[in-house]
N, CA, C and O of each residue as an XYZ file, in Angstrom:
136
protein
N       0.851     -1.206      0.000
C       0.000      0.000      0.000
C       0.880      1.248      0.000
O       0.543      2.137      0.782
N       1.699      1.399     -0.577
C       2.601      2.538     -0.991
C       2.549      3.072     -2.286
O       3.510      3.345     -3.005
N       1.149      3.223     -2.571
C       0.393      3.872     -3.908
C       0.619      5.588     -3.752
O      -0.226      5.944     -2.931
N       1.381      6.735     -4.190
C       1.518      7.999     -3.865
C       0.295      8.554     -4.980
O       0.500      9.466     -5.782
N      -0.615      8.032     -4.890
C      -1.818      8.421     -6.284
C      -2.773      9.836     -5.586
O      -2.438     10.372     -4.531
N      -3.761     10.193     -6.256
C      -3.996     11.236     -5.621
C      -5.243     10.712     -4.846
O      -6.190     10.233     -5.469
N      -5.241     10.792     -3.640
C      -6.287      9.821     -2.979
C      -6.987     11.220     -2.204
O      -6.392     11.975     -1.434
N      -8.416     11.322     -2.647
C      -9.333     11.479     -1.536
C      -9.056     12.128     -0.161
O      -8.296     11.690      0.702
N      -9.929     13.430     -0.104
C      -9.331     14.086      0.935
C     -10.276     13.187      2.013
O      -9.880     13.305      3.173
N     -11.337     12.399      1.858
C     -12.093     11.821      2.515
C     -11.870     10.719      3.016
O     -12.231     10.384      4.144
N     -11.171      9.951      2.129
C     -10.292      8.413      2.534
C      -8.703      9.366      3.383
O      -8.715      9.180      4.599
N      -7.917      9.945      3.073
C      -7.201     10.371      3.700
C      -7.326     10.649      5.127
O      -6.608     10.181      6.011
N      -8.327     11.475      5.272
C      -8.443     11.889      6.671
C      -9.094     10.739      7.044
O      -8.396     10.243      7.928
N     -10.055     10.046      6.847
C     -10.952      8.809      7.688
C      -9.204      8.180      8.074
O      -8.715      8.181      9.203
N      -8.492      7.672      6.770
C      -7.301      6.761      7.666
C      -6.714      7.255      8.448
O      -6.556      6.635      9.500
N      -6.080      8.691      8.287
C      -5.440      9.875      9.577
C      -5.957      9.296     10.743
O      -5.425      8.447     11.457
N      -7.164      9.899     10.878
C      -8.031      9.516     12.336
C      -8.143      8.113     12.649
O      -8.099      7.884     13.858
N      -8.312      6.839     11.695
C      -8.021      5.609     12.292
C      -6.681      5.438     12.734
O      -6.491      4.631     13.643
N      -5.845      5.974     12.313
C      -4.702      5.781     12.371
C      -4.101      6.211     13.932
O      -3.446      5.498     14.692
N      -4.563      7.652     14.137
C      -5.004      7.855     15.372
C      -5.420      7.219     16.396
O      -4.973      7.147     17.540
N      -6.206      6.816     15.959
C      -7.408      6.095     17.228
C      -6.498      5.126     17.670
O      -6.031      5.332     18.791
N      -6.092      4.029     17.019
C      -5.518      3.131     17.042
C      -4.291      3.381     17.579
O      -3.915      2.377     18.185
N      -3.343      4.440     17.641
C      -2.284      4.934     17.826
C      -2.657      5.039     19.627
O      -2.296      4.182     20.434
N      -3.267      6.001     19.899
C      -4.278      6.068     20.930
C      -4.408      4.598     21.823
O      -3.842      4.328     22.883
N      -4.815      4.230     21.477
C      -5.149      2.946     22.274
C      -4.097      2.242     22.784
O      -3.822      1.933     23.943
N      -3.384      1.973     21.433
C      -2.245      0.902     21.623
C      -0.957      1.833     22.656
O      -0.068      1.241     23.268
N      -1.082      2.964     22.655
C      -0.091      3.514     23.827
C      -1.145      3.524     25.440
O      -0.885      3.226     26.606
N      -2.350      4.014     24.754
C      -3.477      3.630     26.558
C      -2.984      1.922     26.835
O      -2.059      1.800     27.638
N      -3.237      1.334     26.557
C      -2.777     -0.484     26.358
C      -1.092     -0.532     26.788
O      -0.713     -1.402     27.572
N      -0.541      0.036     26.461
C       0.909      0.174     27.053
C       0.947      0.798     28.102
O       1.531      0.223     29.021
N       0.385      2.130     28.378
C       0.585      2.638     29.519
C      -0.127      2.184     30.836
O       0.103      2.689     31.935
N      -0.997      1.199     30.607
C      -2.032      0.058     31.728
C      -2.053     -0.998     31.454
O      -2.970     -1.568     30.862
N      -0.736     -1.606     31.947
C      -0.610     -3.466     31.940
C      -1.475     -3.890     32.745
O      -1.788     -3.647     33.911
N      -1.904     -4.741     31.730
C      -3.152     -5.167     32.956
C      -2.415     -6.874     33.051
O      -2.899     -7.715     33.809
């Protein structure tokens, strides 16, 4: 997935923010060993 095509300001940002979220979590999930 290293396509540099002109993609969608709509698919862009939706992945930004998943990308986020997920970013998000997986450091909340690190920072509380459960």
């Amino acid at each position: 997935m290293k396509r540099k095509e002109r993609i969608p300001d709509a698919i862009y940002e939706r992945g930004y923010v998943y990308n986020f979220h997920f970013h998000l979590i997986w450091v909340t999930k690190y920072r509380n060993p459960a």
